[in-house]
C-alpha distance (Angstrom), angle and dihedral (degrees) to the residues before:
residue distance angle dihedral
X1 . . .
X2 4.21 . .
X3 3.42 85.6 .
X4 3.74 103.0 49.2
X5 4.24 85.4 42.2
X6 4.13 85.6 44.1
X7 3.92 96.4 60.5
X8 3.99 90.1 30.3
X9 3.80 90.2 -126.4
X10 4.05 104.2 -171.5
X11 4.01 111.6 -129.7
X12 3.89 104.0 -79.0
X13 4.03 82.9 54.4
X14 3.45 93.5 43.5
X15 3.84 98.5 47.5
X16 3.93 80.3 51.1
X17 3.71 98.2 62.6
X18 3.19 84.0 36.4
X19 4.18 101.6 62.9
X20 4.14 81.6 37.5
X21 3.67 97.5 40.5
X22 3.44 107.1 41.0
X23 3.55 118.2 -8.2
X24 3.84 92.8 69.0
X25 4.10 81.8 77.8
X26 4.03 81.7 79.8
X27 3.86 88.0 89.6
X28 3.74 89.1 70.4
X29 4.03 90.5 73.3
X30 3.80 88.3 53.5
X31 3.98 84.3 70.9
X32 3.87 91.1 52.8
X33 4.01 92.7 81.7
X34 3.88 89.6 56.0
X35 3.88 96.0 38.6
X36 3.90 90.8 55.5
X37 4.14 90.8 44.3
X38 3.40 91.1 48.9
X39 3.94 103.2 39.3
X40 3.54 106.7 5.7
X41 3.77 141.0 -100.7
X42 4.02 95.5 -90.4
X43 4.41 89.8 60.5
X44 3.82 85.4 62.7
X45 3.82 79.3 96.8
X46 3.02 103.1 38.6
X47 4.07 111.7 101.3
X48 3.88 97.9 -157.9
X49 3.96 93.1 48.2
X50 3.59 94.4 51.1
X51 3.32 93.0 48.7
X52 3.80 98.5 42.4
X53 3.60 96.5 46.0
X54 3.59 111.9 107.3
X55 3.63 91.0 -135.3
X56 3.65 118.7 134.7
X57 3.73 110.6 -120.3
X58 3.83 105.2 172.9
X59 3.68 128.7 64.1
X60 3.84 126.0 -138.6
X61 4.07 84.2 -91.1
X62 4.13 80.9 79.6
X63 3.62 91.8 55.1
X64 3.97 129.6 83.1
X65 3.48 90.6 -113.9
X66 3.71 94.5 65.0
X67 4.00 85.6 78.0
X68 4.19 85.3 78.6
X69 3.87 87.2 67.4
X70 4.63 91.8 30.7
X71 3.54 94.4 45.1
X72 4.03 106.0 48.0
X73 3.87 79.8 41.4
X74 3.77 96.0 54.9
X75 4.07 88.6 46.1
X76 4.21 91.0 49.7
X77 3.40 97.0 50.4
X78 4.15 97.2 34.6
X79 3.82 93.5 -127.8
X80 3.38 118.4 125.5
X81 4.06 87.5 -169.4
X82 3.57 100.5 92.8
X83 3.96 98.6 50.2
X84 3.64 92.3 40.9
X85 3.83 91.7 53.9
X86 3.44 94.1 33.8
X87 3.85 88.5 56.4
X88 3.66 96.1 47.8
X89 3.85 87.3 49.8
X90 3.73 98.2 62.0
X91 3.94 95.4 40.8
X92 3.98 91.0 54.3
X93 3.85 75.7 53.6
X94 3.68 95.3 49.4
X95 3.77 90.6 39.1
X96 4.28 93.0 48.3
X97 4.30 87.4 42.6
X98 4.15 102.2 41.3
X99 4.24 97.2 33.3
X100 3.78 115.4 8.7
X101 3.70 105.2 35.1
X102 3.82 121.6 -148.2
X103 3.79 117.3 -61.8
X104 3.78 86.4 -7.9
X105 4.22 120.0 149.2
X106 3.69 86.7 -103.8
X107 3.87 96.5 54.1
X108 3.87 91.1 44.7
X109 3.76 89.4 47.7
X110 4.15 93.2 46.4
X111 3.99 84.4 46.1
X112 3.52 88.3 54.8
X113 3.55 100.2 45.8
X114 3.99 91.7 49.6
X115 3.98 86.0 45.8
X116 4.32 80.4 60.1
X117 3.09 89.6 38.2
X118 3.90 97.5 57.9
X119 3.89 93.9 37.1
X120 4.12 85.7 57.1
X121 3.65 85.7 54.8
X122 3.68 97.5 51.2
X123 3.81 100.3 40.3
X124 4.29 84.8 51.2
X125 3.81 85.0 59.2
X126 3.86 94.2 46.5
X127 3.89 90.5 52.9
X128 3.46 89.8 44.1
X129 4.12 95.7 51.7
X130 4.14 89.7 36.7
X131 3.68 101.8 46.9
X132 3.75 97.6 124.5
X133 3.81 91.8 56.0
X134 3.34 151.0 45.7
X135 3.94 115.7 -65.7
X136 3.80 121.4 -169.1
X137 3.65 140.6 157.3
X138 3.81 94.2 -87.3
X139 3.62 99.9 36.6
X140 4.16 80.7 60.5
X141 3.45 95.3 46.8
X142 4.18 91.0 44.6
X143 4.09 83.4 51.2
X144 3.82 91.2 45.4
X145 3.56 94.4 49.4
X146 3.88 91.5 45.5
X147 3.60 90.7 51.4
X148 4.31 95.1 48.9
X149 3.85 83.9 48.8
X150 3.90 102.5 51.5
X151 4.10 80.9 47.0
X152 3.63 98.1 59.3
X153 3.73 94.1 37.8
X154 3.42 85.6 55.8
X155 3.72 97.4 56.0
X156 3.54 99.4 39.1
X157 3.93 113.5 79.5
X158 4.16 96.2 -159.7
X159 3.76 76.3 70.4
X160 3.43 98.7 58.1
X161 3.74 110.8 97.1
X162 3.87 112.3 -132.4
X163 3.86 120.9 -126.8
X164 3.75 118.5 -130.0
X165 3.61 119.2 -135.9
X166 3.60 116.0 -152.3
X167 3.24 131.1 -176.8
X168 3.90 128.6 -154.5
């Protein structure tokens, strides 16, 4: 999300990174079926169990090898989005697996710091777009909150509000 925000991508770009970026972390769920024959529906919660498992929770798409499908991809469509994100993707994993560990101090603490990090980002662009008026805590929050809304209304088509034609 700081990176699509970073290089201002508009929303095709964004949903882009988005499907390479992050939404490649869907495969995980395809695990849960094998998880909860193998150890039962009640470890789901349980941190140890998950982690213990022996289940495999990544697809190739987390592997190196996954650039063979990325890469030709990137090159078809002449959008450099998807292998960029999809780079950065697996070397956050590498970085979280071969340093940080998974829900270690240092992972929390880099999560937070990117968290900042993003929130900086955002309230820079609110100043920027209210200058010429007052700008306060809640008037960011109200602007934030306006802004998450109009995004998921625009992605979800219930919310889409259907045109009648009539004829005379």
């Amino acid at each position: 999300m700081l990176l699509i925000r970073q290089l201002d991508l508009d929303r095709n770009e964004a949903m882009v990174g988005m499907l390479f970026g992050v939404f490649i972390d869907i495969d995980h769920l395809l695990g849960i079926p094998d998880f909860i024959n193998a150890n039962g529906a009640g470890n789901l919660a349980n941190p140890e169990s998950l982690l213990n498992s022996g289940i495999q929770w990544k697809s190739t798409l987390h592997s190196p090898i996954a650039v063979l499908v990325v890469a030709p991809a990137s090159v078809a469509f002449r959008f450099a989005i998807p292998l960029s994100f999809w780079g950065i993707h697996i070397l956050m994993d590498t970085v979280q697996i071969e340093y940080l560990g998974i829900a270690s101090f240092a992972e929390i603490v880099l999560i937070g710091l990117l968290f900042l990090a993003m929130m900086w980002t955002e309230l820079r662009v609110f100043n920027t777009q209210h200058h010429d008026c007052e700008r306060s805590t809640g008037k960011f929050v109200s602007w934030e909150m306006k802004r998450i809304t109009w995004v998921l209304n625009s992605v979800n088509p219930l919310s889409k509000t259907k045109t009648s034609s009539s004829t005379a």
